[in-house]
C-alpha positions in Angstrom: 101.6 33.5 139.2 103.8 30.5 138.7 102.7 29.0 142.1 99.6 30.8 142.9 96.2 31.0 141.4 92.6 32.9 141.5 89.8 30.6 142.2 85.9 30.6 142.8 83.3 28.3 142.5 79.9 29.8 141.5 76.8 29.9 143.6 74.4 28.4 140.7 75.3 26.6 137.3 74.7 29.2 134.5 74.8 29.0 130.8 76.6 26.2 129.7 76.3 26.7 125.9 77.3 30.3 125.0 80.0 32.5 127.2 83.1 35.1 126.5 86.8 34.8 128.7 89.4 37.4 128.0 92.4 38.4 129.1 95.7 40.1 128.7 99.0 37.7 129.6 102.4 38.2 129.6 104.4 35.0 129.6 107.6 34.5 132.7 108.9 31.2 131.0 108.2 28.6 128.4 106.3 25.9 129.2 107.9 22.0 129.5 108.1 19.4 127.0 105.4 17.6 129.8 103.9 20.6 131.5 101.4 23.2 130.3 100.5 26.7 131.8 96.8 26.5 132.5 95.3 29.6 131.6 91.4 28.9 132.8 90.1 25.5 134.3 86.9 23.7 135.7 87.9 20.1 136.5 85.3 17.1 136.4 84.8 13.2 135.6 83.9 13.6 132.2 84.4 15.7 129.0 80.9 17.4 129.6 82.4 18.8 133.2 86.1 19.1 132.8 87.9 22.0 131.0 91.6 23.1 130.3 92.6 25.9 128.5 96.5 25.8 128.8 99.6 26.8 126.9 100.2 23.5 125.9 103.4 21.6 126.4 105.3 19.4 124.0 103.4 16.2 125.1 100.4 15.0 123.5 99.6 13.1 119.9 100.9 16.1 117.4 101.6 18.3 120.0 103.4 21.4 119.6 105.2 22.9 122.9 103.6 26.8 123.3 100.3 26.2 121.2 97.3 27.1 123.3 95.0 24.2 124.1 91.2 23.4 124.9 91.0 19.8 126.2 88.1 18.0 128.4 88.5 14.7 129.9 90.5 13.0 127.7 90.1 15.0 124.5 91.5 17.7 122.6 88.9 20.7 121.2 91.9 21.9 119.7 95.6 23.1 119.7 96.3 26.2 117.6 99.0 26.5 115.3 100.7 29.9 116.3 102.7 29.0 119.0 103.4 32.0 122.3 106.7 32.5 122.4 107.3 36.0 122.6 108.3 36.1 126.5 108.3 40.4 126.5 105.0 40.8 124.7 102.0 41.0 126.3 99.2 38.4 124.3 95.2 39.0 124.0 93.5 35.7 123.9 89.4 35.7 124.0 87.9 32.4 123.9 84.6 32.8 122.3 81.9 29.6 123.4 78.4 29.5 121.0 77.8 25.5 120.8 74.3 26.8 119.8 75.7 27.8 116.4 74.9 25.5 113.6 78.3 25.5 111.7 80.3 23.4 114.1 83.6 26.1 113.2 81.1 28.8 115.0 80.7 26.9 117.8 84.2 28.4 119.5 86.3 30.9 118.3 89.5 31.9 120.2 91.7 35.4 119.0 95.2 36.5 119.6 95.8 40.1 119.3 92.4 40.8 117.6 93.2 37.9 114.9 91.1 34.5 114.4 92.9 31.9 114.9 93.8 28.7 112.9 93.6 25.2 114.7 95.8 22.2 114.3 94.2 18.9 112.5 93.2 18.1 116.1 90.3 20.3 116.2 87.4 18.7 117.7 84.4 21.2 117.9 81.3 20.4 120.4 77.9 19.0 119.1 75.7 21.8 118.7 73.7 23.1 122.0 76.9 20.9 123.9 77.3 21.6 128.0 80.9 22.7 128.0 82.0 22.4 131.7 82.4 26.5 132.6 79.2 27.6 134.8 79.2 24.5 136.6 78.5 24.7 140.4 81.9 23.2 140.7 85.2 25.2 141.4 86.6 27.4 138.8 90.5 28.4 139.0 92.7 31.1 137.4 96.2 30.4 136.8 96.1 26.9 137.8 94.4 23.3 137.1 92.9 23.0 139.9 94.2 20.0 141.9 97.3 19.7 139.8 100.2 21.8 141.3 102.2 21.2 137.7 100.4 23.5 135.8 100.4 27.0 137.1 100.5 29.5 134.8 104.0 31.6 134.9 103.3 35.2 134.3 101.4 38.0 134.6 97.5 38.8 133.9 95.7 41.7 133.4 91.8 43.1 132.2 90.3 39.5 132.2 86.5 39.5 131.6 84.2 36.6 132.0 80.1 37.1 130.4 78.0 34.3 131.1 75.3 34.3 128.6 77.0 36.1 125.6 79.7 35.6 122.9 81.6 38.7 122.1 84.5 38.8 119.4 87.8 40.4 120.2 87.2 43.9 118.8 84.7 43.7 122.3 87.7 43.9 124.6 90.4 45.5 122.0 91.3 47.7 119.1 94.4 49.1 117.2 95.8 52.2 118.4 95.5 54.4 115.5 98.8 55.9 116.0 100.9 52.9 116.7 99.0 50.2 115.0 99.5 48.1 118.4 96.7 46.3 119.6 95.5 47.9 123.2 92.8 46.9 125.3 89.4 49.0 125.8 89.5 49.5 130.0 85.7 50.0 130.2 84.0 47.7 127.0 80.2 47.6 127.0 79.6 44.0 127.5 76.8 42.4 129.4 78.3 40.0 132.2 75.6 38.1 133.1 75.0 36.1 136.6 78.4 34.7 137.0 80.2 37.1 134.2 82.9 38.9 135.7 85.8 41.6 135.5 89.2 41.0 137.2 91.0 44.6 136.7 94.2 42.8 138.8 95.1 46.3 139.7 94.4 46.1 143.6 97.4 45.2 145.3 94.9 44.4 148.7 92.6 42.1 147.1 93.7 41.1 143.4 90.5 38.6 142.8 88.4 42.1 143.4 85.4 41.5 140.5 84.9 45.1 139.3 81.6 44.2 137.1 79.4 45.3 139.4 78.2 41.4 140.3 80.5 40.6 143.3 81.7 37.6 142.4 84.5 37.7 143.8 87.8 35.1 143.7 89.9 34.2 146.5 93.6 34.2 145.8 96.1 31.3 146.7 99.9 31.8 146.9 101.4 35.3 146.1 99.9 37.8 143.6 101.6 40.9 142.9 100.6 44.4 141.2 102.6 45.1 139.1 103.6 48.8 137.0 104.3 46.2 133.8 101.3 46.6 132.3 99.5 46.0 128.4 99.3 49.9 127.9 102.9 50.2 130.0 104.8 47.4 128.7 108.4 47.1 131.1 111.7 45.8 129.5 112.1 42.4 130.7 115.2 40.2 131.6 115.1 37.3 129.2 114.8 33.8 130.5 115.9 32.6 127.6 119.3 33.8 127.9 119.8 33.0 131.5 124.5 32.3 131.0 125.4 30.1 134.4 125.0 26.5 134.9 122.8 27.4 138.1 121.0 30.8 136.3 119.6 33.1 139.2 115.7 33.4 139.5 113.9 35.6 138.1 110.3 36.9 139.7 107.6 39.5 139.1 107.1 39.1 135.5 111.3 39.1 134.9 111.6 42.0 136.0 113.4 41.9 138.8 115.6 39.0 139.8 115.7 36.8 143.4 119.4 36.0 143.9 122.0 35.7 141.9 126.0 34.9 142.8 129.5 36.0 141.4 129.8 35.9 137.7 126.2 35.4 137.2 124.4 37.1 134.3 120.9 37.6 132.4 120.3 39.9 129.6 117.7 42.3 128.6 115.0 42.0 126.6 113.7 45.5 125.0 110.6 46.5 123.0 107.1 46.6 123.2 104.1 44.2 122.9 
């Protein structure tokens, strides 16, 4: 998805106050020492309209290059302090919103791989019953930031669920195989999705913004999506673009595994293993 994104902008605003997003990503590259990867985003004016969640960059007052991010306009809600660099795993991240709590650390939760996470001394949480800027009737975009082309997410996505209305933790949407100890994803949780909840399988190669919760809302894709067999219950070996040897490396495309072009004496190695 590195120059193409999912978008839709919602017939009605919703519930502003208490929502669940989550979704299964596997990273293509790093981000920049001034870019981030945005993840989800609803831009706006101010910080009651405008969200970013992003794999952060390096740039930033304390920030750390690979943290994930919730920023409005012109604030940080907070960085984490685990940092995504594992380029071959396949991440669960489930941003919880409940700004009706009363204990301001209740008010958002997000989880990694079924784990709570920690947040950097930035974290900022909302006043309680706060208007965060997801359910607006304002445009809503997967994979991108909306108007900026510098922050498309590289990668692939898979099994992301939006419920408008409801805050689910990540044992909801995951759970450890008993066998393995890996963290999977549940294909069919019982959630309730709510007017502009929604399930994006990203399984139909003829219409990947296909919303399979039974609500229709639908997104409208921009640029080239791809199904893909590397998947977070069929997780491919990768080639690492880490290790990319030449001075002009080749490119590599759909999730790295498969590579563009390449010319004499150019080389890429092989990442194995599972998420």
């Amino acid at each position: 998805m590195a120059s193409a994104r999912l978008s839709r902008t919602p017939g009605s605003e919703t519930n502003r106050k208490t929502w669940t997003w989550s979704a299964w990503i596997k990273r293509g590259s790093l981000t920049s020492a001034s870019n981030g990867q945005t993840l989800w985003n609803c831009e706006g004016n101010n910080a009651n309209d405008n969200f970013i969640f992003q794999i952060d960059g390096g740039s930033g007052t304390g920030g750390a290059t690979d943290s994930i991010g919730l920023h409005t306009y012109g604030n940080d809600a907070f960085r984490t302090t685990p940092l995504l660099r594992d380029v071959n795993a396949w991440y669960h991240i489930v941003l919880a919103l409940d700004t009706t709590q009363a204990t301001a650390t209740d008010r958002i939760k997000l989880y990694v791989n079924g784990t709570l996470q920690s947040y950097s001394q930035e974290a900022n949480f909302p006043s309680q019953n706060y208007n965060m800027g997801i359910n607006r009737n304002a445009l809503h975009c997967i994979g991108s930031h909306g108007t900026n082309a510098n922050y498309y997410f590289d990668g692939l996505m898979a099994h992301i669920h939006f419920t408008d209305g409801t805050a689910y933790p990540a044992s909801t949407f995951g759970e450890t195989d008993a066998t393995t100890g890996i963290w999977k994803p549940k294909v069919s949780p019982s959630v309730t999705y709510g007017t502009n909840g929604y399930f994006l399988k990203m399984d139909n190669s003829a219409n990947m913004g296909l919303d399979s919760s039974g609500n229709s809302n639908n997104f409208t894709t921009s640029g080239t999506i791809i199904q893909t067999k590397d998947t977070p219950s069929n997780v491919f070996a990768t080639l690492n673009p880490l290790n990319l040897q030449p001075s002009s490396p080749p490119t590599l495309i759909n999730g790295n595994t498969s590579v563009s072009a390449i010319a004499d004496n150019d080389n890429v190695s092989t990442t194995l293993g599972g998420s």
